[in-house]
N, C-alpha and C positions, 0 to 999 in steps of 0.2 A: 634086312633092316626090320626094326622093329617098336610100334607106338602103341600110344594110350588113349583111348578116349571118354566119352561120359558112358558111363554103365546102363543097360537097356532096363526100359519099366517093369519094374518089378512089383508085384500088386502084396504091399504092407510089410516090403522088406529091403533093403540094398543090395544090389547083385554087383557083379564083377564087372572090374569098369572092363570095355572093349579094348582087344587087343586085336591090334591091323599085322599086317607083316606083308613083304614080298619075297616068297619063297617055296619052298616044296613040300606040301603035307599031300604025302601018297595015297589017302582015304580019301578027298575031295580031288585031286586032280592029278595028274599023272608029269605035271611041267612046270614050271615056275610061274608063282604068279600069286595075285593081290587078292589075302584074305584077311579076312577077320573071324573073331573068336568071342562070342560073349559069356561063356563060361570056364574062364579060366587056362583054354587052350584043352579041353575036353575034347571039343569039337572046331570042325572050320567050315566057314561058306566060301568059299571063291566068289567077288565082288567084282570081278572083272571079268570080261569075255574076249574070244575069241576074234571079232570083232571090233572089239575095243581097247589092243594093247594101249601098255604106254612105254616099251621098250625098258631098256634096261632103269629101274628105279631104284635100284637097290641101296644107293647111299642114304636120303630121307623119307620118313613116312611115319604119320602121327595121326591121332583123333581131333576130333574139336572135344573141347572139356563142356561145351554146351551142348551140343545135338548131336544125340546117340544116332552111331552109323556112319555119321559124315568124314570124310577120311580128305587128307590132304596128302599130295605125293609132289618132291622133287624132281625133276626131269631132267638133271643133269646138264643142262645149258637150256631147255625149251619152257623154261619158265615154271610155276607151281599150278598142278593139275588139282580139281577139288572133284570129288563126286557125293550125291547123298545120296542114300537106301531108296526103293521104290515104293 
């Protein structure tokens, strides 16, 4: 799956809005799982840990169009999980 969110501060320029996803980019982690990208999909942080599944999400997952980072995930019956950046 695959979302949008508000684009990280950029100092006297607009950058690429944040893209979320749950899936497998083999340069950040080795298994499935909840990243984001805020240059265009250049790069990925893995937002989720090991500690902190949220099992299978892969139907929805989106940004807030307000606050850069904050990501929301459907849980496929366990209701809508939210998390923000640290």
């Amino acid at each position: 799956a695959l979302g949008f969110g508000k684009a990280a501060p950029r100092k006297g320029r607009a950058g690429y809005p944040a893209v979320f996803q749950t899936g497998r980019v083999s340069s950040t982690y080795d298994g499935v799982a909840v990243l984001r990208s805020d240059d265009a999909g250049a790069t990925w942080v893995r937002i989720d840990d090991d500690a902190h599944r949220w099992g299978w999400t892969g139907e929805v997952i989106t940004g807030d169009p307000r606050v850069h980072g904050r990501v929301y995930l459907g849980t496929n019956g366990r209701g809508i999980q939210y998390a923000d950046p640290q």
